[in-house]
SEFIZA-3560 file (N, C-alpha, C; in Angstrom, 3 decimals):
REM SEFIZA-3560
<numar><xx>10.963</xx><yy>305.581</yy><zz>324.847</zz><atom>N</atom></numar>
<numar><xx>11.159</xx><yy>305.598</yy><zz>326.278</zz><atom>CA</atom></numar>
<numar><xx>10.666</xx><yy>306.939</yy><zz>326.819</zz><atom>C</atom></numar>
<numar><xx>10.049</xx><yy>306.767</yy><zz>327.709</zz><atom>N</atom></numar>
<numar><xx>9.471</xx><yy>308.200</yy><zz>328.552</zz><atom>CA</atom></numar>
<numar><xx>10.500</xx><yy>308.872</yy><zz>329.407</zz><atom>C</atom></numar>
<numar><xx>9.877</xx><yy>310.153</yy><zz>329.368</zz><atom>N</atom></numar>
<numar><xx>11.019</xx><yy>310.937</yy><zz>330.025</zz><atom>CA</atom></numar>
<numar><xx>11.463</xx><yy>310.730</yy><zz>331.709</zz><atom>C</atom></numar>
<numar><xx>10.429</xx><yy>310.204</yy><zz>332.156</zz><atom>N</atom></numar>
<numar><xx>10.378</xx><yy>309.715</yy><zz>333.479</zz><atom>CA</atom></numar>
<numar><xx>11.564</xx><yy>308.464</yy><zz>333.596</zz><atom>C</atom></numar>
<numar><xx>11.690</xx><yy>307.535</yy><zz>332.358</zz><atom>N</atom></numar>
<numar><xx>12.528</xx><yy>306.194</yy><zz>332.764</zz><atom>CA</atom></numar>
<numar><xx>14.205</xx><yy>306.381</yy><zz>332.984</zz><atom>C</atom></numar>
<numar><xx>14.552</xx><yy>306.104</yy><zz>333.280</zz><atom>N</atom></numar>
<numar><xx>16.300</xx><yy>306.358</yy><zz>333.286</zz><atom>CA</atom></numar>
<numar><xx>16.785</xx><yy>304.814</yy><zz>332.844</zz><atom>C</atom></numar>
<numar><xx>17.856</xx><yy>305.333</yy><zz>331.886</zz><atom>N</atom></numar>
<numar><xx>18.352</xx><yy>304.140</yy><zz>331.274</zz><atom>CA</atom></numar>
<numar><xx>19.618</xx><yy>303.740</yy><zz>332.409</zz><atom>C</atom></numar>
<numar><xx>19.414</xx><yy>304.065</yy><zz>333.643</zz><atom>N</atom></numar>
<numar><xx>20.553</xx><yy>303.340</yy><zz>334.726</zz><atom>CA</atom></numar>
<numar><xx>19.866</xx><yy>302.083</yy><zz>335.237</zz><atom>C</atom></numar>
<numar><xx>21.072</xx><yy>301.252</yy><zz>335.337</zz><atom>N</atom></numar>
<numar><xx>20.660</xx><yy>299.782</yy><zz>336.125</zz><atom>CA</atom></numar>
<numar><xx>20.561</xx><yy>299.898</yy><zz>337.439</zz><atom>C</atom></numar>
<numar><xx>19.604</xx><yy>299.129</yy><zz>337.781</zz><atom>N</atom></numar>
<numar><xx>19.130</xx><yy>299.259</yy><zz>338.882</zz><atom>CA</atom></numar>
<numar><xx>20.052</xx><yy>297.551</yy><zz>339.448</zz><atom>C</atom></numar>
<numar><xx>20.770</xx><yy>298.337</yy><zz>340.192</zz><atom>N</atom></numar>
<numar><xx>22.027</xx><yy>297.017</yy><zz>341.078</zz><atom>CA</atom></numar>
<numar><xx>21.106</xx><yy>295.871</yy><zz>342.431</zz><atom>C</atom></numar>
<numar><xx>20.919</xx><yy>294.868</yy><zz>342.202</zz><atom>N</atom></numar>
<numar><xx>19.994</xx><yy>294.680</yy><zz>343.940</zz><atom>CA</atom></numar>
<numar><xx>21.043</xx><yy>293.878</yy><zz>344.912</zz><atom>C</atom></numar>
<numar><xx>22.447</xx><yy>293.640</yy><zz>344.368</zz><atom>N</atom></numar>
<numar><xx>23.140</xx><yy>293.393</yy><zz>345.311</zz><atom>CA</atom></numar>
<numar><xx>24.746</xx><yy>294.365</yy><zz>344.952</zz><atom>C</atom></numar>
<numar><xx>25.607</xx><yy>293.894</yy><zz>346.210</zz><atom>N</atom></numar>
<numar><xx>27.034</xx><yy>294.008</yy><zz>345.879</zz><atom>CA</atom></numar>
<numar><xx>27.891</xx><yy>293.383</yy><zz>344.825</zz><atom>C</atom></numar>
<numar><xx>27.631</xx><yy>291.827</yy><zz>344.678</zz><atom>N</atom></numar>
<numar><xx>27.786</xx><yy>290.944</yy><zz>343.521</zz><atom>CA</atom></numar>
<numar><xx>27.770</xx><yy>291.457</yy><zz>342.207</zz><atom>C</atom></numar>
<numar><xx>26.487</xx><yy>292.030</yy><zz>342.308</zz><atom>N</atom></numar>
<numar><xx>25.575</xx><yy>292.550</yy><zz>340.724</zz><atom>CA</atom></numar>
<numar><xx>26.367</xx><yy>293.507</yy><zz>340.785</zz><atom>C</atom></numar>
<numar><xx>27.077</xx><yy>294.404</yy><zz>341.263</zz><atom>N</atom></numar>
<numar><xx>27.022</xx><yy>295.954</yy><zz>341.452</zz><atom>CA</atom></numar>
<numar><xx>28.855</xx><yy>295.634</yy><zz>340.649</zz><atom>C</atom></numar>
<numar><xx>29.367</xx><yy>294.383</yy><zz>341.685</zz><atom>N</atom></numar>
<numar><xx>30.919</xx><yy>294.328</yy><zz>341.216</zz><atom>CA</atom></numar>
<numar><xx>31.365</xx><yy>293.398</yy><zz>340.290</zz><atom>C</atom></numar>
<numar><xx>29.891</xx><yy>292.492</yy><zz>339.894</zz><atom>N</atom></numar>
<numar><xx>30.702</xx><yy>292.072</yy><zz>338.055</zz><atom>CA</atom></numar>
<numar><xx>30.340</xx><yy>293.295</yy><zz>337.196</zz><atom>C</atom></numar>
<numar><xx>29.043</xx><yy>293.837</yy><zz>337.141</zz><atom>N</atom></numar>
<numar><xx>29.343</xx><yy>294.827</yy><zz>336.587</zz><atom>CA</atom></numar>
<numar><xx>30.048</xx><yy>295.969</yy><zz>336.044</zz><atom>C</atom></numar>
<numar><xx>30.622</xx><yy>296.633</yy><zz>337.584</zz><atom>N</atom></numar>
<numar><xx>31.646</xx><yy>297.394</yy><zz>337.305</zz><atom>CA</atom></numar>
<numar><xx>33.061</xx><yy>297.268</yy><zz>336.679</zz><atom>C</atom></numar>
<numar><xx>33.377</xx><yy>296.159</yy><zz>336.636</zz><atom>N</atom></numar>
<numar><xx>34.289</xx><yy>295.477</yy><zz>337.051</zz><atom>CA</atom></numar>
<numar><xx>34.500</xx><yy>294.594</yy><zz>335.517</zz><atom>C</atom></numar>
<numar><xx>33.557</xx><yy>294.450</yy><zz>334.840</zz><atom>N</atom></numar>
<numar><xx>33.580</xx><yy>294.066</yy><zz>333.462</zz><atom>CA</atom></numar>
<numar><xx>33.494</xx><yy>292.942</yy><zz>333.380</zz><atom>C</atom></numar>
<numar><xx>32.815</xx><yy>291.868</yy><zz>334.519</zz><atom>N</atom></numar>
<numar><xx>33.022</xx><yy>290.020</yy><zz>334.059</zz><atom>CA</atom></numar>
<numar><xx>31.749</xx><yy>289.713</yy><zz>334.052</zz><atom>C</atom></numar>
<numar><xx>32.256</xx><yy>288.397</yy><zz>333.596</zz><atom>N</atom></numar>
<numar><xx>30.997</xx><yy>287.823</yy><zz>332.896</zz><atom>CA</atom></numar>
<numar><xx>30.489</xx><yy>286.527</yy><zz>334.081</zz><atom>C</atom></numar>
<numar><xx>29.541</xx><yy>286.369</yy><zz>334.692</zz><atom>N</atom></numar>
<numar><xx>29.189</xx><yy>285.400</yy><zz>335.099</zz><atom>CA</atom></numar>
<numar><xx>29.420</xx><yy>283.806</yy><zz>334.908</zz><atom>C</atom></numar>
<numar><xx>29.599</xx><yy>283.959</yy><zz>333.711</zz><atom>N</atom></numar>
<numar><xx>30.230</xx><yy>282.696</yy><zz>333.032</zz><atom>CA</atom></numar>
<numar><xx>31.556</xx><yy>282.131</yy><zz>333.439</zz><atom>C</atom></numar>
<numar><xx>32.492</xx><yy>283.130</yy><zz>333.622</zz><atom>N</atom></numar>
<numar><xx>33.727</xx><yy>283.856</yy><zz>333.750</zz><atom>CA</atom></numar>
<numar><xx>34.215</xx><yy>282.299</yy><zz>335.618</zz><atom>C</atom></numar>
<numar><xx>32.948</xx><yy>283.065</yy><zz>336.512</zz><atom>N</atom></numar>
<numar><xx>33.200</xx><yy>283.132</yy><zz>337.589</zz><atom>CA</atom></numar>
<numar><xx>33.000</xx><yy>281.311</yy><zz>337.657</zz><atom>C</atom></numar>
<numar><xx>31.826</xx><yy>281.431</yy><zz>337.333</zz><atom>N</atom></numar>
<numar><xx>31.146</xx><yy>279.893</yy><zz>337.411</zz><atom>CA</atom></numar>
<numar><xx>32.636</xx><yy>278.780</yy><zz>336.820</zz><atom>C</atom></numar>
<numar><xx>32.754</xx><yy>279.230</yy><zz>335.856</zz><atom>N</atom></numar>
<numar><xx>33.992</xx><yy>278.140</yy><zz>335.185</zz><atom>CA</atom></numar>
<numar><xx>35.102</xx><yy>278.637</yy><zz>336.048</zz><atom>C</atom></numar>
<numar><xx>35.327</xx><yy>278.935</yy><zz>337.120</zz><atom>N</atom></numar>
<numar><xx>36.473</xx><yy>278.843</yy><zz>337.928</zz><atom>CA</atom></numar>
<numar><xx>36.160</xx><yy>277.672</yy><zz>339.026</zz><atom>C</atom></numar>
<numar><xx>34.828</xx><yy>277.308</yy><zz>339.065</zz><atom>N</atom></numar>
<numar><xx>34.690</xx><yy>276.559</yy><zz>340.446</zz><atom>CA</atom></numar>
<numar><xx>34.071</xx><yy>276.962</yy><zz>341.332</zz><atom>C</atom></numar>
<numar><xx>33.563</xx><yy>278.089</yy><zz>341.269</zz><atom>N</atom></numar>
<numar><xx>32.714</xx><yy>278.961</yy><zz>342.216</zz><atom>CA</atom></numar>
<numar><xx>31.645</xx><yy>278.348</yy><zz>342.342</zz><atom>C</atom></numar>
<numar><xx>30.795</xx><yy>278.263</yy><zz>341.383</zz><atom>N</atom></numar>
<numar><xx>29.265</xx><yy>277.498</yy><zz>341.508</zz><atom>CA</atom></numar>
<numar><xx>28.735</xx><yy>277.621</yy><zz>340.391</zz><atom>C</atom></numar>
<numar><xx>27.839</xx><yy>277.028</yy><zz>339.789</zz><atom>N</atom></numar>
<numar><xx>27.160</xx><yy>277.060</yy><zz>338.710</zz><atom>CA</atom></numar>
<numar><xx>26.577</xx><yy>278.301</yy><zz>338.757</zz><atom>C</atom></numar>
<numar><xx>26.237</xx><yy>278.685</yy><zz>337.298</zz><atom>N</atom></numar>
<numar><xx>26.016</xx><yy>279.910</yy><zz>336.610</zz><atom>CA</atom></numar>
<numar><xx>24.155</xx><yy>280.001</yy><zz>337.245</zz><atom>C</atom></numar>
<numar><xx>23.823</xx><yy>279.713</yy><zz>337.502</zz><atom>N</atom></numar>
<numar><xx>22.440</xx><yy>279.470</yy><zz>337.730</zz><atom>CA</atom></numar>
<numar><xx>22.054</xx><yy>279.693</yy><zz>339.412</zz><atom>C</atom></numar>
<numar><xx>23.033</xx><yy>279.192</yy><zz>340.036</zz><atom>N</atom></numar>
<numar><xx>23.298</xx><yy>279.762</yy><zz>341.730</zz><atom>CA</atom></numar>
<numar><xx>23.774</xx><yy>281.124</yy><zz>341.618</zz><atom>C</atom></numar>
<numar><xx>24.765</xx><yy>281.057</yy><zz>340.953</zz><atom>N</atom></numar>
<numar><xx>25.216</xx><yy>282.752</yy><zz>341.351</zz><atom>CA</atom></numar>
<numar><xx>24.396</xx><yy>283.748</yy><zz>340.228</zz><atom>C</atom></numar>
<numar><xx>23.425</xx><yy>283.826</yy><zz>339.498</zz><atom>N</atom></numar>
<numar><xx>22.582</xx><yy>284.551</yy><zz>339.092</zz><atom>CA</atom></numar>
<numar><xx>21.874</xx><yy>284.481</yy><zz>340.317</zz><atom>C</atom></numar>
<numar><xx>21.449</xx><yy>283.321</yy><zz>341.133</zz><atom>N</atom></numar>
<numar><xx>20.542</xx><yy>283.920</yy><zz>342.352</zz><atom>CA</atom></numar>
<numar><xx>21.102</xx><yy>284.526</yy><zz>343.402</zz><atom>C</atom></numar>
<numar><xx>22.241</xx><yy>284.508</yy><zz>343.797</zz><atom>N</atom></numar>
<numar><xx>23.181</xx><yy>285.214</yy><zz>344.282</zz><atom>CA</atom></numar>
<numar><xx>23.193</xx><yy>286.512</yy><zz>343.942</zz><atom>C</atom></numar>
<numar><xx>23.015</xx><yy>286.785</yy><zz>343.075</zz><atom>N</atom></numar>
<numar><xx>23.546</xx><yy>288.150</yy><zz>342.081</zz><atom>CA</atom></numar>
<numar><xx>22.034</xx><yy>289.091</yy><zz>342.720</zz><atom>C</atom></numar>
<numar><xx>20.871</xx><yy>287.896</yy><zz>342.006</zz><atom>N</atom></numar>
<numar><xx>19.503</xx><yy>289.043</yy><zz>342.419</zz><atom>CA</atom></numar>
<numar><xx>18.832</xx><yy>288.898</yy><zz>343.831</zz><atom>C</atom></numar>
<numar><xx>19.862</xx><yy>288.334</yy><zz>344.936</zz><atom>N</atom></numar>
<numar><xx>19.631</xx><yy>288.620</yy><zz>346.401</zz><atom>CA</atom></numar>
<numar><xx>18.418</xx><yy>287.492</yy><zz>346.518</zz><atom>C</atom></numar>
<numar><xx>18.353</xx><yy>286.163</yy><zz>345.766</zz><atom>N</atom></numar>
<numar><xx>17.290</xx><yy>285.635</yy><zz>346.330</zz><atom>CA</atom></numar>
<numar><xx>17.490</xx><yy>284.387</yy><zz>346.769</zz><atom>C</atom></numar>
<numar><xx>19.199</xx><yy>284.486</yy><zz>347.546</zz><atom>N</atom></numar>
<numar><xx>19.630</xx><yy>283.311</yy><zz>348.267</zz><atom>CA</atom></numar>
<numar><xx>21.075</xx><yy>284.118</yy><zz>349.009</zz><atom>C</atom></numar>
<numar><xx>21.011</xx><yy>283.532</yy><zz>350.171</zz><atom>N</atom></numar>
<numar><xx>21.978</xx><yy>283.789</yy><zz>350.870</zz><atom>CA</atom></numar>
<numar><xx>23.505</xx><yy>282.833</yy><zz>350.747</zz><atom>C</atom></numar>
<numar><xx>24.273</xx><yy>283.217</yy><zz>350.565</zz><atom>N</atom></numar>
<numar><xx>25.687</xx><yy>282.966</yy><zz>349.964</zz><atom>CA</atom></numar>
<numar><xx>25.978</xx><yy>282.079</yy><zz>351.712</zz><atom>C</atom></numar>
<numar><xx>26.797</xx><yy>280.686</yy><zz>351.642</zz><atom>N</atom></numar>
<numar><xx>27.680</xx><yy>280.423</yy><zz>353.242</zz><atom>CA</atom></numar>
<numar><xx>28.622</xx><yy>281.336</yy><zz>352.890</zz><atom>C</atom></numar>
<numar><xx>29.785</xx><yy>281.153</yy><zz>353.725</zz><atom>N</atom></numar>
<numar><xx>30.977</xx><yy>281.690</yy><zz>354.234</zz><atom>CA</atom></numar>
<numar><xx>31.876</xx><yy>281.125</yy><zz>353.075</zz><atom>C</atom></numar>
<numar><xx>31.438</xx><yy>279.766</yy><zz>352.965</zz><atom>N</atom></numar>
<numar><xx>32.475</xx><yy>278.801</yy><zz>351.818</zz><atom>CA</atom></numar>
<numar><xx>32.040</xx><yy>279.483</yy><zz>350.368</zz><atom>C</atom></numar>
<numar><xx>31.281</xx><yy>279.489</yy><zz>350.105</zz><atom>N</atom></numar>
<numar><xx>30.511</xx><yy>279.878</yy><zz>348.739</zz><atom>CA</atom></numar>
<numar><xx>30.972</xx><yy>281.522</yy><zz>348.433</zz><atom>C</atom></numar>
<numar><xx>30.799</xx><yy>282.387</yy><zz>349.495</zz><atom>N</atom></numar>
<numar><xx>31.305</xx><yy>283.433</yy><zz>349.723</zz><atom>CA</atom></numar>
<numar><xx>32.949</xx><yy>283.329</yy><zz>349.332</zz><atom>C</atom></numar>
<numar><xx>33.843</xx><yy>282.723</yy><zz>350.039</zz><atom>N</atom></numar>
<numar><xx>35.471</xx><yy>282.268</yy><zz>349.388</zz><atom>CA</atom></numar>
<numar><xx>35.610</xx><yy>282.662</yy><zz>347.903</zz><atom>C</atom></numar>
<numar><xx>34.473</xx><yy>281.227</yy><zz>347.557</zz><atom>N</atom></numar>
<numar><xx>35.026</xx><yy>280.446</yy><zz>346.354</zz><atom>CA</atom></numar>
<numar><xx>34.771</xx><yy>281.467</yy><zz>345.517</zz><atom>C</atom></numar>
<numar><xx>33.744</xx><yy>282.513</yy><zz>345.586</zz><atom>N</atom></numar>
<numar><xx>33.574</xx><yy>283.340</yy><zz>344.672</zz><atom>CA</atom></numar>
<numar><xx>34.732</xx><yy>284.701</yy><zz>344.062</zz><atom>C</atom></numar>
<numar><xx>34.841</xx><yy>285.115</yy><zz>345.759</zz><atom>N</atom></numar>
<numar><xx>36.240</xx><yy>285.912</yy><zz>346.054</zz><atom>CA</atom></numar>
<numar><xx>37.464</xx><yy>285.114</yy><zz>345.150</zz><atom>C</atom></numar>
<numar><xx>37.474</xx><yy>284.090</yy><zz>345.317</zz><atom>N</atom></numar>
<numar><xx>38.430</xx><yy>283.835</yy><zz>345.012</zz><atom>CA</atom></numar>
<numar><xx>38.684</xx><yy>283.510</yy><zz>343.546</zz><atom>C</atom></numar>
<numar><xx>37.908</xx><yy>283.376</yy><zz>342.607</zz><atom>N</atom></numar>
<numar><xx>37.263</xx><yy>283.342</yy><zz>341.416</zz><atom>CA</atom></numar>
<numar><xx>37.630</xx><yy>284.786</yy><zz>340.802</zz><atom>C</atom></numar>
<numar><xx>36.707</xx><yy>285.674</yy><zz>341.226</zz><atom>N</atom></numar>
<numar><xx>37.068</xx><yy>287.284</yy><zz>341.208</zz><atom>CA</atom></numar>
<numar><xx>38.569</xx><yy>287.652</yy><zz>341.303</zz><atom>C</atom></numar>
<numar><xx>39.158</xx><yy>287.043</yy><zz>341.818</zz><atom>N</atom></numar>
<numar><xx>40.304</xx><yy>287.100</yy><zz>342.296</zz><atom>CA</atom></numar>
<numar><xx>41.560</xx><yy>286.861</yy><zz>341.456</zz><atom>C</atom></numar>
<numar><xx>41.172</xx><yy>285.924</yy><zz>340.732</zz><atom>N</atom></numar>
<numar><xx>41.678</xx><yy>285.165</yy><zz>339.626</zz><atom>CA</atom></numar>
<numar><xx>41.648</xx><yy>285.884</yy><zz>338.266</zz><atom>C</atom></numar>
<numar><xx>40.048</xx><yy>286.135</yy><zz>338.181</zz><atom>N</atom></numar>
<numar><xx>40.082</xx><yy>286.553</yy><zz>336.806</zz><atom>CA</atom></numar>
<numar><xx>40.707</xx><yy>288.539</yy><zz>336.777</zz><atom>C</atom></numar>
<numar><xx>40.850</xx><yy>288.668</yy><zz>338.069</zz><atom>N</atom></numar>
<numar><xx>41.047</xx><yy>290.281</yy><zz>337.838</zz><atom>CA</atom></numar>
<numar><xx>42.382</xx><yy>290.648</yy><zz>338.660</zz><atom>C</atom></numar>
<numar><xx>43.304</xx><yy>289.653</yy><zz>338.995</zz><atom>N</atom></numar>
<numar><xx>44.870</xx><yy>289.264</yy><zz>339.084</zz><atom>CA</atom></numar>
<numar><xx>44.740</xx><yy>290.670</yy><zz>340.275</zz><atom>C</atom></numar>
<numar><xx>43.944</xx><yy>290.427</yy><zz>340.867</zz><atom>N</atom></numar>
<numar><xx>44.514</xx><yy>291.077</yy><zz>342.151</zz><atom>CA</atom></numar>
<numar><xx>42.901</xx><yy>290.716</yy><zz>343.611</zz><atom>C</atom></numar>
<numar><xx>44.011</xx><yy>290.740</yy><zz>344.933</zz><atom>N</atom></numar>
<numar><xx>43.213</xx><yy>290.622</yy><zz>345.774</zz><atom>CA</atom></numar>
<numar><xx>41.557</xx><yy>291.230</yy><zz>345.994</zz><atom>C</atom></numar>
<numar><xx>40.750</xx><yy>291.105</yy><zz>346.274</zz><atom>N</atom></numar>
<numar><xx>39.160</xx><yy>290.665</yy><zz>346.052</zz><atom>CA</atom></numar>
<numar><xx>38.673</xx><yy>290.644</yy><zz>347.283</zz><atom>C</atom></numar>
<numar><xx>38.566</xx><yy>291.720</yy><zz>348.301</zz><atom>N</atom></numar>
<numar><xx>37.775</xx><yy>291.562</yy><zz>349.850</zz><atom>CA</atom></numar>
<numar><xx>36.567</xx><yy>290.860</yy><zz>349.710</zz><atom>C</atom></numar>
<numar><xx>36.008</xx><yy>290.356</yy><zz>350.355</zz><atom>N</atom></numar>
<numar><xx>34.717</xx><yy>289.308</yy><zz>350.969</zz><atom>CA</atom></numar>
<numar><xx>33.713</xx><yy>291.059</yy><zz>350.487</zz><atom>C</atom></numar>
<numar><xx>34.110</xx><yy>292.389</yy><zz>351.461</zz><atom>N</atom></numar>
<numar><xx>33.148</xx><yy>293.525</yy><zz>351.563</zz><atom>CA</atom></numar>
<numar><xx>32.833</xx><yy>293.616</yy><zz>350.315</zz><atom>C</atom></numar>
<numar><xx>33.757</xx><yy>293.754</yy><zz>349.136</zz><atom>N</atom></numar>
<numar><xx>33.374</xx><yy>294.297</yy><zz>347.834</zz><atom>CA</atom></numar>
<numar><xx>32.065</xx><yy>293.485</yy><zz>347.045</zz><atom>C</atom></numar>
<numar><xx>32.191</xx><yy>292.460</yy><zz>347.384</zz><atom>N</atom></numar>
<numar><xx>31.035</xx><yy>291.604</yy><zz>347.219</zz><atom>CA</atom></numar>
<numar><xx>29.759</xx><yy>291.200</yy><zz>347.610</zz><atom>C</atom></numar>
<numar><xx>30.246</xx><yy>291.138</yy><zz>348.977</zz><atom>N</atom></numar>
<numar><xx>28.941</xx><yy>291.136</yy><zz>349.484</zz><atom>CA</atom></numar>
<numar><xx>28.268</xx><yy>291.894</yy><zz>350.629</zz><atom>C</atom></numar>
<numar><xx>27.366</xx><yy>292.091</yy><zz>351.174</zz><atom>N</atom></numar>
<numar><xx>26.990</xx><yy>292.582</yy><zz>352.637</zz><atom>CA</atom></numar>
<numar><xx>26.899</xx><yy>292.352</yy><zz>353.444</zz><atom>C</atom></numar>
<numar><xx>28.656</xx><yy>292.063</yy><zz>354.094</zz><atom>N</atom></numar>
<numar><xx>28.638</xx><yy>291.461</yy><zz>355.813</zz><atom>CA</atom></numar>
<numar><xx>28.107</xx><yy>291.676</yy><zz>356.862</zz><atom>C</atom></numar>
<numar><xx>27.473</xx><yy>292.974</yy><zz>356.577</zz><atom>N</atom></numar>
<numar><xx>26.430</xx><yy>293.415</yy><zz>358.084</zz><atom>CA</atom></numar>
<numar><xx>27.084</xx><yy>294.476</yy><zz>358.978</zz><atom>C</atom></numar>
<numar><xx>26.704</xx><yy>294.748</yy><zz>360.335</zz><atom>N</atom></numar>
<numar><xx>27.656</xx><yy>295.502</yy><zz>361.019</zz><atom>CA</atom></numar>
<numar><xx>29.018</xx><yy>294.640</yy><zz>362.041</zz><atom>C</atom></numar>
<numar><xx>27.991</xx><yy>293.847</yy><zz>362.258</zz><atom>N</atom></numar>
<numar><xx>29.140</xx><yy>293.186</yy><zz>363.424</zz><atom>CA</atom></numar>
<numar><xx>30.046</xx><yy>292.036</yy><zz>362.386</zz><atom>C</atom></numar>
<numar><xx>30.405</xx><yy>292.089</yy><zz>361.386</zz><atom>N</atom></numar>
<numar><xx>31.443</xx><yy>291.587</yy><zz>360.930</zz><atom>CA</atom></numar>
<numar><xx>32.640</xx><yy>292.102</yy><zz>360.774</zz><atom>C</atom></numar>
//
């Protein structure tokens, strides 16, 4: 590896940023009911926009597996006027 590369991950959403940190597994989320493992990988690399419902189910998934409340913000990027 060159001295130029940095072995840090490069995060492209909030999603990506908070299973990561956060220690879960995608797998994790999907087998709660959230959505298939294959939507929320596109979710994850920002190349689909989440509804409001989908947004929930995920929170609420997160929510589950890490036994405490789970804001909508930590996840995703509501914008300003939300």
């Amino acid at each position: 590896m060159s001295a130029t590369k940095s072995n840090r991950r490069q995060f492209t959403t909030r999603l990506d940023r908070f299973i990561h940190d956060n220690g879960l597994r995608p797998r994790w989320i999907a087998l709660r009911g959230a959505c298939s493992r294959k939507h929320l990988a596109q979710l994850r690399a920002g190349r689909c926009s989440p509804t409001l419902e989908m947004m929930k189910r995920v929170r609420a998934a997160c929510s589950q597996i890490l036994r405490r409340k789970v804001r909508l913000a930590e996840l995703f990027d509501l914008g300003e006027g939300r």
